[in-house]
C-alpha positions as CSV (number, residue, x, y, z in Angstrom):
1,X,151.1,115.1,113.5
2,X,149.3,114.5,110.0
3,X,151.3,112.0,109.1
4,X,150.3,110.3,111.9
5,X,146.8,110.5,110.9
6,X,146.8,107.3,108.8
7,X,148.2,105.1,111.8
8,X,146.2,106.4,114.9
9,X,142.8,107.5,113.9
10,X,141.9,108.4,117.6
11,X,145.4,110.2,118.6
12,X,144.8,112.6,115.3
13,X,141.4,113.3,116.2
14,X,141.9,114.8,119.3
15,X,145.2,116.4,118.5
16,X,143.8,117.9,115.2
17,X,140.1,119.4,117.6
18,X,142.8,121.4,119.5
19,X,142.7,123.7,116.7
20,X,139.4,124.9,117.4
21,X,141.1,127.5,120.1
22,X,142.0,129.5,117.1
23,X,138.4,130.1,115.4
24,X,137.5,133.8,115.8
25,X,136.8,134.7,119.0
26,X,135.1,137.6,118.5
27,X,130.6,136.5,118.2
28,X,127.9,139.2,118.4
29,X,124.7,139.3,120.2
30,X,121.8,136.9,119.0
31,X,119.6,139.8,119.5
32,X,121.7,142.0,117.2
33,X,122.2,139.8,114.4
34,X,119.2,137.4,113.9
35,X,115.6,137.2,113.6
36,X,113.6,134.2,114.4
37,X,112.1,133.2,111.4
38,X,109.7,130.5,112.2
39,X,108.6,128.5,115.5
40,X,107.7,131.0,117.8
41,X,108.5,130.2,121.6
42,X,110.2,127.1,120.4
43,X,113.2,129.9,119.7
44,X,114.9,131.2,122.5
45,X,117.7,133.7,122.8
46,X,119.4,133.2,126.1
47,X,122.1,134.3,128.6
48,X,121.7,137.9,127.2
49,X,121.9,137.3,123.3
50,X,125.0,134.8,123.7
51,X,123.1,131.5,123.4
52,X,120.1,130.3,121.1
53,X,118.4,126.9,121.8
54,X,115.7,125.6,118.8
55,X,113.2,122.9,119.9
56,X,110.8,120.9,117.6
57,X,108.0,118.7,119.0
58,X,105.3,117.5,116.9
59,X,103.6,120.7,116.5
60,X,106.2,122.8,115.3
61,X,110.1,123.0,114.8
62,X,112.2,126.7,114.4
63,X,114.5,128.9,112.7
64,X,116.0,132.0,112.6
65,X,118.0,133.9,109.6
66,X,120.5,136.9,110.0
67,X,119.6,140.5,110.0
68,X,122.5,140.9,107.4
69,X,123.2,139.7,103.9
70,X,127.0,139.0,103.2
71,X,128.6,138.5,99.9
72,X,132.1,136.2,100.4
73,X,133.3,135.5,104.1
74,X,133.8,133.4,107.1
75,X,131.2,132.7,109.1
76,X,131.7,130.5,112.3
77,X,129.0,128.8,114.6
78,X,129.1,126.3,117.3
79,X,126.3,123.9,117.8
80,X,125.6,121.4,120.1
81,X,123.5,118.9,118.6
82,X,119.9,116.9,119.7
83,X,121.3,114.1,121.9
84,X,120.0,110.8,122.7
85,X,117.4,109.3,119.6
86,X,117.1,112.3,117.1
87,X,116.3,110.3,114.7
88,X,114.0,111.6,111.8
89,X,115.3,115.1,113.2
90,X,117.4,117.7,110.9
91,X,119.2,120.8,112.7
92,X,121.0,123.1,109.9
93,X,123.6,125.9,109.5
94,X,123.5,127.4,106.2
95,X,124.0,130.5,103.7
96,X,121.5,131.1,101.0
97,X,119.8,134.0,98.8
98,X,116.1,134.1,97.4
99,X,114.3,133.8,94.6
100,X,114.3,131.5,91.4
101,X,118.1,130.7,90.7
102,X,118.7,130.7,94.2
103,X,122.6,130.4,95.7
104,X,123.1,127.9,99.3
105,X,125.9,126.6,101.0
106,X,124.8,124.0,103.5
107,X,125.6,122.1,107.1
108,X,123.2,119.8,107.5
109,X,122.9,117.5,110.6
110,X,121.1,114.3,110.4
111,X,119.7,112.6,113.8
112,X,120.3,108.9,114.1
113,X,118.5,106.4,116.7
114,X,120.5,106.4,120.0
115,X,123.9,105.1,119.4
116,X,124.3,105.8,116.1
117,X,126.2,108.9,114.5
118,X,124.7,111.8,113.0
119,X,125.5,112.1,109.4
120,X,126.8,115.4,108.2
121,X,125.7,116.9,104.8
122,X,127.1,119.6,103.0
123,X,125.6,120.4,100.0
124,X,126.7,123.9,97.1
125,X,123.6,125.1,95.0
126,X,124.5,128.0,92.6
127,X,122.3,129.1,90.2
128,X,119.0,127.1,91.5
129,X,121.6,123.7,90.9
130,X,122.7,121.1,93.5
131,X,123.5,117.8,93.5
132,X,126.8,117.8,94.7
133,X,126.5,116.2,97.8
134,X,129.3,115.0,100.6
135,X,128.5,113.3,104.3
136,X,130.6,112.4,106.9
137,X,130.3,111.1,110.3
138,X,131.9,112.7,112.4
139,X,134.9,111.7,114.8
140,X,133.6,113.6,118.3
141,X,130.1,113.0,119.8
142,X,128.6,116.0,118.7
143,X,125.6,115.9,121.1
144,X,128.2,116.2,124.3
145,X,129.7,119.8,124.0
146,X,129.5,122.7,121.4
147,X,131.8,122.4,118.4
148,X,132.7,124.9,115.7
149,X,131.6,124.6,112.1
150,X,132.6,126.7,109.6
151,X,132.0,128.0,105.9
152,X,135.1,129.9,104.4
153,X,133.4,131.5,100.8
154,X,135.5,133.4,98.5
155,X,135.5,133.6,95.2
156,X,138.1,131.0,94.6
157,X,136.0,128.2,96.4
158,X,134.5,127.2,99.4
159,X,135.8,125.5,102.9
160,X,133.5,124.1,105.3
161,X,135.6,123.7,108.3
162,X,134.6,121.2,111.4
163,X,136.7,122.6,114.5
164,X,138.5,124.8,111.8
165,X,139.8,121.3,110.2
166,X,139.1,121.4,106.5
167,X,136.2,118.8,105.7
168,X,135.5,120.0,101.8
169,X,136.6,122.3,99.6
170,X,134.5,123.6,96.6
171,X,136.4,125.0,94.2
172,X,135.3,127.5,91.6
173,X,135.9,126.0,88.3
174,X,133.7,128.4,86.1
175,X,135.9,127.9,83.4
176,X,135.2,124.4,83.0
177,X,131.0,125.4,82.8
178,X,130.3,125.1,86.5
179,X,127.8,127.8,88.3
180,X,129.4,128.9,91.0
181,X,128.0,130.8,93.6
182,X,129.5,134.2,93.6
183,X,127.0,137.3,92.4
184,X,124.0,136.7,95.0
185,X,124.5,137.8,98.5
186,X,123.4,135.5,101.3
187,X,121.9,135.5,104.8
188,X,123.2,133.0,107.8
189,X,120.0,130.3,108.4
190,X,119.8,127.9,111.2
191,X,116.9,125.2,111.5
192,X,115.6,122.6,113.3
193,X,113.2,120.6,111.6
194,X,111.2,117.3,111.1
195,X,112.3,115.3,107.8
196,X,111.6,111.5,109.0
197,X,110.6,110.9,105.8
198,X,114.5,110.9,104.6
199,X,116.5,112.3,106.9
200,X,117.5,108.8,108.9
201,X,118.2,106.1,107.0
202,X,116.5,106.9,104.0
203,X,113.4,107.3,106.3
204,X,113.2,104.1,107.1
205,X,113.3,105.1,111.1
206,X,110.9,107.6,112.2
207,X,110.9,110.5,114.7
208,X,109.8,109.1,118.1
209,X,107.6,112.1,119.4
210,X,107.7,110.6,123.0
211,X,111.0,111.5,123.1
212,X,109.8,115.6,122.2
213,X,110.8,118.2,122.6
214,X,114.1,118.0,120.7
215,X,116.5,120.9,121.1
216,X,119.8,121.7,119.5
217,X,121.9,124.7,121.0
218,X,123.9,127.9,119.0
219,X,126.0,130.0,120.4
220,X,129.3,132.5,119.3
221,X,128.2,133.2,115.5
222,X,130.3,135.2,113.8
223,X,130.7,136.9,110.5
224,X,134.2,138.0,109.2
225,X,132.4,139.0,106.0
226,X,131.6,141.4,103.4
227,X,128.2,142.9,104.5
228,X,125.9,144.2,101.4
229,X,123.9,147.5,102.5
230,X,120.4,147.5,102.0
231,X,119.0,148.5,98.6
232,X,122.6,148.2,97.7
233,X,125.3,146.3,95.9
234,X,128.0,147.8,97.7
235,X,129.6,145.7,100.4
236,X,131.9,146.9,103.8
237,X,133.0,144.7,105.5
238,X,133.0,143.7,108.8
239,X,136.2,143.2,110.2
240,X,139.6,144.3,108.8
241,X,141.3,140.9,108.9
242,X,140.2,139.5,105.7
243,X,142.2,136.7,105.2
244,X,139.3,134.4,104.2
245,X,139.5,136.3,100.7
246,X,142.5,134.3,99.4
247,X,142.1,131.5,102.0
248,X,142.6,128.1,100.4
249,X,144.6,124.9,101.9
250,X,148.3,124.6,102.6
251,X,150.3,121.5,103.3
252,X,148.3,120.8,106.4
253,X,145.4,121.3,105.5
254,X,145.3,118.8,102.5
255,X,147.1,116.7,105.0
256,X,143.7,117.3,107.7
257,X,141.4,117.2,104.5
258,X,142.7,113.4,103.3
259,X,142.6,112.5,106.5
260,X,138.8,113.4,107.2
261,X,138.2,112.5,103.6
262,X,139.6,108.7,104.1
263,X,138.6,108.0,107.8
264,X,135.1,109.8,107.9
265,X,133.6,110.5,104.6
266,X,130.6,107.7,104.2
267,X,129.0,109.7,100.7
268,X,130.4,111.7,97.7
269,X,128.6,112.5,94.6
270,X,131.8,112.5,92.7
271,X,131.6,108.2,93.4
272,X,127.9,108.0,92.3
273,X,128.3,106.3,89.0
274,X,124.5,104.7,89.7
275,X,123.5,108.4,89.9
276,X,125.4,109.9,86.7
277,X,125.5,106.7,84.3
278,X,126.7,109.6,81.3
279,X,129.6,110.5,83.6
280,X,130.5,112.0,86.5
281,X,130.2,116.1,86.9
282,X,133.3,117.6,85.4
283,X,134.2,119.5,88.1
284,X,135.1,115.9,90.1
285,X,137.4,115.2,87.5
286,X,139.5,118.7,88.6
287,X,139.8,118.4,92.5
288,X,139.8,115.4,94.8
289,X,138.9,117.2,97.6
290,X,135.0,118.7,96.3
């Protein structure tokens, strides 16, 4: 099948989506694991804690953050995106800690005018540090039905996973000088958000507030993860299957990741020579899949 990849873009695509019947099935109650953070009645927990739905309108968009922080997991979400124009719109699945030197892992979902595709963004910060951005478009309509995405985070590197099919892997090369984020623990953010002053073709197309309110939809999070105890460095964690530790990429999924990378990938920071004249980042120069 992955060899097939290269010769029948289409064919691969929806054989390769068939994985998602193996993410975890196992998702805990909205009302037990997050708080809304911002946005009021434009968050709603639904069908008895199984669903979220986030609106924006001009007046305000919404968010909500985990009750838990983690340190090194998996941590699966499905989302089904604003449809129709959502351009100038942003909708977000993310880890992050606080403070000055902070530590994120990011999805970031860009709205587009109607007909165009979203842009995906993923984005590692580790010590308060960037930059190192990767987008995509994707190979589904991600407004018609709820897909998986996925961040793997162990101290070997990071997987973000569309469908569980390996997008980008982050490896940890702190021997080579690179922060990597492994010390901070993190709590699980979703957002939705205006940002037309960038977010849709550089900005250059606006949100169109008659089309308001815009709502993207959650539902079946779930965190097979290391939990840190409050007031506490020690972890447990929350499941005994904890293959995510040690997870990295077999022959598969370099095959999925090269395929993805080739067919779908429209930005990588690692081919910016405008935006590092000196040289690229060293850590581009040790793994074609960052």
């Amino acid at each position: 099948m992955a060899q097939s990849c290269y010769s029948n873009s289409k064919a691969c695509a929806i054989a390769l989506a068939l994985s998602c019947l193996i993410v975890a099935a196992s998702a805990g109650s909205f009302y037990d694991e997050m708080d809304i953070t911002f946005g009021g009645e434009h968050a709603k927990i639904l069908n008895g804690g199984q669903d979220l739905s986030l609106s924006l309108d001009q007046y305000s968009g919404a968010g909500f953050q985990s009750k838990k922080e983690y340190l090194f997991g998996r941590f699966d979400m499905q989302l089904k995106l604003v449809p129709g124009n959502s351009a100038g719109t942003v909708t977000t699945f993310y880890l992050s800690s606080q403070g000055a030197g902070h530590d994120e892992i990011d999805f970031e979902f860009l709205g587009n005018s109607t007909g165009n595709p979203y842009t995906i963004h993923t984005n590692v910060y580790a010590q308060g540090k960037g930059d190192k951005e990767q987008q995509f478009h994707l190979w589904f309509d991600p407004t018609a039905a709820f897909h998986s995405y996925t961040i793997v985070w162990n101290s070997q590197r990071i997987i973000f996973l569309i469908d569980n099919i390996p997008v980008r892997v982050f490896n940890n090369h702190e021997a080579s000088g690179v922060p990597f984020p492994k010390s901070q623990p993190m709590r699980v953010y979703a957002s939705l958000w205006n940002a037309d002053d960038w977010a849709t073709q550089g900005g250059r197309v606006k949100t169109d507030w008659t089309k308001a309110p815009f709502t993207a939809s959650y539902r079946k999070f779930n965190a097979n993860a290391n939990k840190v105890s409050p007031n506490s460095k020690s972890t447990s964690s929350e499941n005994n299957n904890q293959a995510w530790s040690t997870q990295g990429l077999d022959a598969a999924g370099r095959n999925r990741i090269r395929w993805v990378q080739s067919k779908h990938m429209i930005y990588n920071y690692c081919n910016d020579g405008t935006r590092f004249p000196n040289g690229i980042p060293v850590e581009c120069t040790r793994n074609r899949f960052l």
